[in-house]
Each structure stands twice: as C-alpha cells, then as structure tokens.
C-alpha positions as CSV (number, residue, x, y, z in Angstrom):
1,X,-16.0,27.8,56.4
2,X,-18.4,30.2,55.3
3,X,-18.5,28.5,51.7
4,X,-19.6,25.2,53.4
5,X,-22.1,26.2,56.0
6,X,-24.1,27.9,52.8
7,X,-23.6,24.4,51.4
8,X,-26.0,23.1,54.1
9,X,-28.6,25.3,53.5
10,X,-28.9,25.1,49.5
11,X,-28.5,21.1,50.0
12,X,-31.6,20.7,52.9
13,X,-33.6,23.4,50.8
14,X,-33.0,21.0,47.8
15,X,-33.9,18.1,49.5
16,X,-37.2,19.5,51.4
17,X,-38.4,20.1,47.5
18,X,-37.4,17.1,46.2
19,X,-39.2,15.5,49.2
20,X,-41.9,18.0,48.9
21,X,-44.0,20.0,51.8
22,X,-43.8,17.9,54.9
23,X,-47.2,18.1,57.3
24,X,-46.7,21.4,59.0
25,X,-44.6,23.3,56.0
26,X,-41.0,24.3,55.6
27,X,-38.5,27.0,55.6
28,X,-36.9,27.3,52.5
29,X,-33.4,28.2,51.1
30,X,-33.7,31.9,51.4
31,X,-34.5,31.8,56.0
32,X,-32.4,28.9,56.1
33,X,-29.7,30.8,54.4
34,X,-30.1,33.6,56.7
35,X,-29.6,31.4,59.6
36,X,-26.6,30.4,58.6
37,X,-25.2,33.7,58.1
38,X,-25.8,34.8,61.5
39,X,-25.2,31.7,63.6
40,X,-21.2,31.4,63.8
41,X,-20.1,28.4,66.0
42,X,-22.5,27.8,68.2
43,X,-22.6,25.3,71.4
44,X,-26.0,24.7,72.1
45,X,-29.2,25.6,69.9
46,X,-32.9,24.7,70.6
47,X,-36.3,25.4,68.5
48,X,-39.5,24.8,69.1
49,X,-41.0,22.9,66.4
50,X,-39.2,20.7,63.7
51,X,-38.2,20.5,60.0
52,X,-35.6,22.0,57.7
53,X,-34.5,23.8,60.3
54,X,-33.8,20.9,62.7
55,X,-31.6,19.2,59.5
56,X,-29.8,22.7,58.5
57,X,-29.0,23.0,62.5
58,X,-27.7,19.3,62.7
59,X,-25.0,20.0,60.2
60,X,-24.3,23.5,62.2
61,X,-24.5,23.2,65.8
62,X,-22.5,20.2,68.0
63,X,-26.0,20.2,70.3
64,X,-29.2,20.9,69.2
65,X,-33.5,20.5,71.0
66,X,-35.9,20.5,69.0
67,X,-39.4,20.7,71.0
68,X,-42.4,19.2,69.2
69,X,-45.0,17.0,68.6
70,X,-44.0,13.3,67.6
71,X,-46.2,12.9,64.7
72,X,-44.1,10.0,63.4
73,X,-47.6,8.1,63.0
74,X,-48.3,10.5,59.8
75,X,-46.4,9.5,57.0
76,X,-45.4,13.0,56.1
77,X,-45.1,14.2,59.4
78,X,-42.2,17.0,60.7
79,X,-40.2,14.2,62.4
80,X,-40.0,11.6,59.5
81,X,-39.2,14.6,57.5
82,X,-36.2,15.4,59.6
83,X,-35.1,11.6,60.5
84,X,-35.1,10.6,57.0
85,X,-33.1,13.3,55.4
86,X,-29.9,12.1,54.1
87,X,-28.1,14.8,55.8
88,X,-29.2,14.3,58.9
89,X,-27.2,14.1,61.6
90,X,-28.6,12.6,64.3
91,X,-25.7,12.0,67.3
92,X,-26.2,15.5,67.1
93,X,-29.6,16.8,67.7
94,X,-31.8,15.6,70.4
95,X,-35.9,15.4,70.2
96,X,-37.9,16.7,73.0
97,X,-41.3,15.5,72.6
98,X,-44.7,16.8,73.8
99,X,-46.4,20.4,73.9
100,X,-43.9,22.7,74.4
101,X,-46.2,24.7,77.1
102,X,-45.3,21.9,79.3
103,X,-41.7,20.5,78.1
104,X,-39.8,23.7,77.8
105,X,-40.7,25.8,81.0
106,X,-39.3,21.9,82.9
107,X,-36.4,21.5,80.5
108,X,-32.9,22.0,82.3
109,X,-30.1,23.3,79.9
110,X,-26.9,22.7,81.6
111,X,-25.5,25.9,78.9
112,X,-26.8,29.1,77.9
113,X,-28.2,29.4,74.5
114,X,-26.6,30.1,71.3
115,X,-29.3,30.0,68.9
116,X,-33.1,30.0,69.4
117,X,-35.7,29.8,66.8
118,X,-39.9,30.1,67.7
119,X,-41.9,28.4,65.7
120,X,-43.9,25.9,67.9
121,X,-47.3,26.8,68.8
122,X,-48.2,30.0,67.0
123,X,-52.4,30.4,69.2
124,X,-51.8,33.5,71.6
125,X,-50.3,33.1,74.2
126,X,-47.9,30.3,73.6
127,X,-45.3,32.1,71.3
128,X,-44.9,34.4,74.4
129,X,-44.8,31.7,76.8
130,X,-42.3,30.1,74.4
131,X,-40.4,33.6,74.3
132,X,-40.4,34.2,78.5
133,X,-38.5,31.0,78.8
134,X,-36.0,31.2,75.9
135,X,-35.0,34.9,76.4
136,X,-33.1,35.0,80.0
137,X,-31.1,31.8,78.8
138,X,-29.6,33.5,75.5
139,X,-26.5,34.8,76.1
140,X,-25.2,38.0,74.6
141,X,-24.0,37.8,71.1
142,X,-26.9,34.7,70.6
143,X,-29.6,35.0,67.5
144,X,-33.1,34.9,68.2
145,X,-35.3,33.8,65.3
146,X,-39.1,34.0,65.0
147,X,-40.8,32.6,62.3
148,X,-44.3,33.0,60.3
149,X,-44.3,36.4,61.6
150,X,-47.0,37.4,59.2
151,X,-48.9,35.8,61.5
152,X,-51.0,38.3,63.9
153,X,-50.2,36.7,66.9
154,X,-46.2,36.4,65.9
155,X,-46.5,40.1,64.5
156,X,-47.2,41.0,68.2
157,X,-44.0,39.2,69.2
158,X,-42.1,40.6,66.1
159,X,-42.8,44.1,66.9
160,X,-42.4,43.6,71.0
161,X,-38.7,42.2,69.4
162,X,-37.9,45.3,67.1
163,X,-38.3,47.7,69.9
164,X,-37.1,46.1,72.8
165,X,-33.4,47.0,73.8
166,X,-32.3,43.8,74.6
167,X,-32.2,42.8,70.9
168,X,-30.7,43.8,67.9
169,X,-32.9,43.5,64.3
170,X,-30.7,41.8,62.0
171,X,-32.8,40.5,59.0
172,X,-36.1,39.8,58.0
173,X,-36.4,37.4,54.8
174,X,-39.6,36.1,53.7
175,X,-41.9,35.2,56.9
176,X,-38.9,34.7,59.3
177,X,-37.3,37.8,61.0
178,X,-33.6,37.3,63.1
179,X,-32.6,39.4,66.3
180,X,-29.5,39.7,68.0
181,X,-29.0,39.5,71.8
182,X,-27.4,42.8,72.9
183,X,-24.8,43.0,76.1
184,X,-28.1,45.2,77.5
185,X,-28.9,43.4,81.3
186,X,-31.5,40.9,80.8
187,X,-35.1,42.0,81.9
188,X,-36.6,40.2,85.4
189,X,-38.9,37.4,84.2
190,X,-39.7,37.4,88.0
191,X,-41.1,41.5,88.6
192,X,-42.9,44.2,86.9
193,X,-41.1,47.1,85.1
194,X,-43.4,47.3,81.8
195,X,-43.0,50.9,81.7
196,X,-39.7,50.4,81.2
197,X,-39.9,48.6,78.0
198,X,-39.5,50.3,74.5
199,X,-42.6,48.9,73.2
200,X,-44.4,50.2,75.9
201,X,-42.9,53.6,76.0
202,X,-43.5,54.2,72.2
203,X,-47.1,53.2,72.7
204,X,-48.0,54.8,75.5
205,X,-51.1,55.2,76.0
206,X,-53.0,53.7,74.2
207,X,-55.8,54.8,71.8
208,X,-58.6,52.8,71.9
209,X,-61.1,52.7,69.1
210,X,-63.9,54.4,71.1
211,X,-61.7,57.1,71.4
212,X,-60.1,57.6,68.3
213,X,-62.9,60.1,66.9
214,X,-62.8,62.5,69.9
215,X,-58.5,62.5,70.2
216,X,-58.1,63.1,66.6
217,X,-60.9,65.1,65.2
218,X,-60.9,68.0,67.4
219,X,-64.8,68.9,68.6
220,X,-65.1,72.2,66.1
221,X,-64.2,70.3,63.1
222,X,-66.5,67.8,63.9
223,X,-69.6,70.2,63.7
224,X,-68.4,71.2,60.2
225,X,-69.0,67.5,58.8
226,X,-72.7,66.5,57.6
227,X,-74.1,63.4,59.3
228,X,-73.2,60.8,56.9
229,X,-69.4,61.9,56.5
230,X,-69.6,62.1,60.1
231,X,-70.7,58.7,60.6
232,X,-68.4,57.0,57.6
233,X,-65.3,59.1,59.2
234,X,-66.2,57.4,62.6
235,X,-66.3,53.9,61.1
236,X,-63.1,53.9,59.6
237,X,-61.3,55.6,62.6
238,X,-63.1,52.3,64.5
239,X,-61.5,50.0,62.2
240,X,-58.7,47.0,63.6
C-alpha cells in the first residue's frame, strides 16, 4: 500500500511538469509526498484552493472538497489543470466554487474531517477564517496542512500551529508544514480563553517597538553610549 500511494505523488508531480506551472502555482513531488505519508485511509478530505493537490487527493481519499475559484475561463487555470490530468479521478472529488470566506463557513459536512489543507486565500485574515472553521471539524488523529508558509501572513498561522496544544508538528518540507490533531479537547470557537493558548502564554506580553530600548537596555547603560550609538542602537531595536 505504501509502495503505491508514493506512486501517486511521483506520477501527478511528473505530470504538473510535463504540463508546466498552472495559473496559481503547484506543489511539487517533495509536499505532495509528504502528504501521502501522513494521510492513511482517510474518509473525507477538503482544501481550500486547487491543483496537484486536488489530483494526488483524488487517487487517496474516497471524498474529497476542494474550495476555489472556477477560473476554467483561463486556459491555464487551477481547475483545467486538475480536470485534465490523466489521473484524475473525478467520481471522487467534488468542486465547491466561489470565495471560500463565503462557501466554507455555509458548507455542511455530514463527517468529520480527515485531511485538511489551507491554501486558499493567503491576505490576512482569510487563512484564519479558513482555519476557525476547519479546526473543530478535524477529528483526532486528522492532518492539518498549511501551505506557502513563508508567507508572512501564513507564518502567523504556522507559528499559532507549532505552539498550540491541540496539534502535533509533524513535517515541514519546502513551503508547506503538516500538523497532527491531538486527542487534546477542542478549543470553543464560540468564547474567549486566549490566555489559555500556548502561543499566547509564550508571548506574553508583548514588547512593543517603542519599548524595546527602555526593557532591554537598562537606564545606567544607556548614559554610557554617545549620542549616535545611542540613536543607531535605538533604530535597530525599532526594527520589524
């Protein structure tokens, strides 16, 4: 079994470079590879977003969403890429079109959720709105995967991820980065509780830039620098 399913990957990975980079790029052999490795018979599996991903998970999972855009107008859109794979298999994954801020919070799935990978719309906030209504579906044991998480607005997500108790890292290869769902109770999406979240915990408080130069130079050594090193050590302390 194991022999076969990394089959699927090498073959879609060959085919998206025969077929070259569709519209809105592609995951190549190494994430889809890991994928496969940590997605073991799953049920149901959804994404936000379309491509090699959407083929590899045809071949893998019995039902499978993909949430996107239908940008079949453009010849070398995501969903022509998908439909006109060879090895697609399409009695088994289902398109859900339109932006997934408004198609995923009204979309019903009738079983929790194996497999999940981000990779819609990656403009703050929509990767977290994508994540608030994926996360209290996944049941324990499912993978989470986030891609293009050199992204700044992903690497938020990415780090919330690494921290936060209800997941477990698993990989990170190239630009995509796989968690597992833990057996840990799943956090309200309906109340408060922030402070009880690793990420916040770690963090807290925060230090802003103003304050950087008073919290970590103390005031005597301060005196001690001439005004020019004062004024350069301030600036970088101030930096993003």
């Amino acid at each position: 079994m194991g022999w076969a399913i990394a089959m699927f990957a090498e073959e879609v990975a060959n085919y998206s470079e025969l077929r070259g980079m569709h519209r809105s790029g592609g995951l190549g052999y190494g994430p889809l590879a890991a994928i496969e490795r940590h997605c073991h018979n799953p049920s149901l599996t959804m994404e936000t977003g379309c491509g090699a991903s959407t083929v590899l998970m045809s071949n893998i999972s019995p039902r499978h969403y993909a949430f996107c855009f239908d940008d079949r107008i453009y010849p070398t859109g995501s969903v022509n890429f998908v439909t006109e794979s060879p090895l697609y298999r399409a009695t088994r994954s289902t398109f859900v079109f339109g932006p997934t801020q408004q198609t995923l919070p009204s979309f019903q799935f009738d079983d929790p959720i194996d497999f999940a990978l981000i990779d819609g719309p990656h403009a703050f906030p929509f990767p977290e709105l994508e994540y608030y209504t994926i996360y209290p579906r996944l049941k324990v044991g499912a993978v989470l995967a986030l891609d293009d998480v050199h992204i700044p607005t992903i690497h938020n997500l990415f780090r919330f991820l690494s921290d936060d108790v209800m997941f477990e890292p698993l990989e990170r290869i190239a630009n995509l980065a796989l968690f597992r769902r833990t057996d840990t109770p799943t956090f309200s999406p309906l109340s408060d509780g922030w402070e009880y979240q690793e990420y916040n915990r770690r963090r807290f408080p925060v230090v802003g830039r103003e304050d950087r130069w008073q919290r970590l130079v103390p005031e005597w050594l301060r005196h001690l620098f001439p005004p020019t090193t004062r004024a350069a050590v301030k600036r970088f302390l101030s930096r993003d």
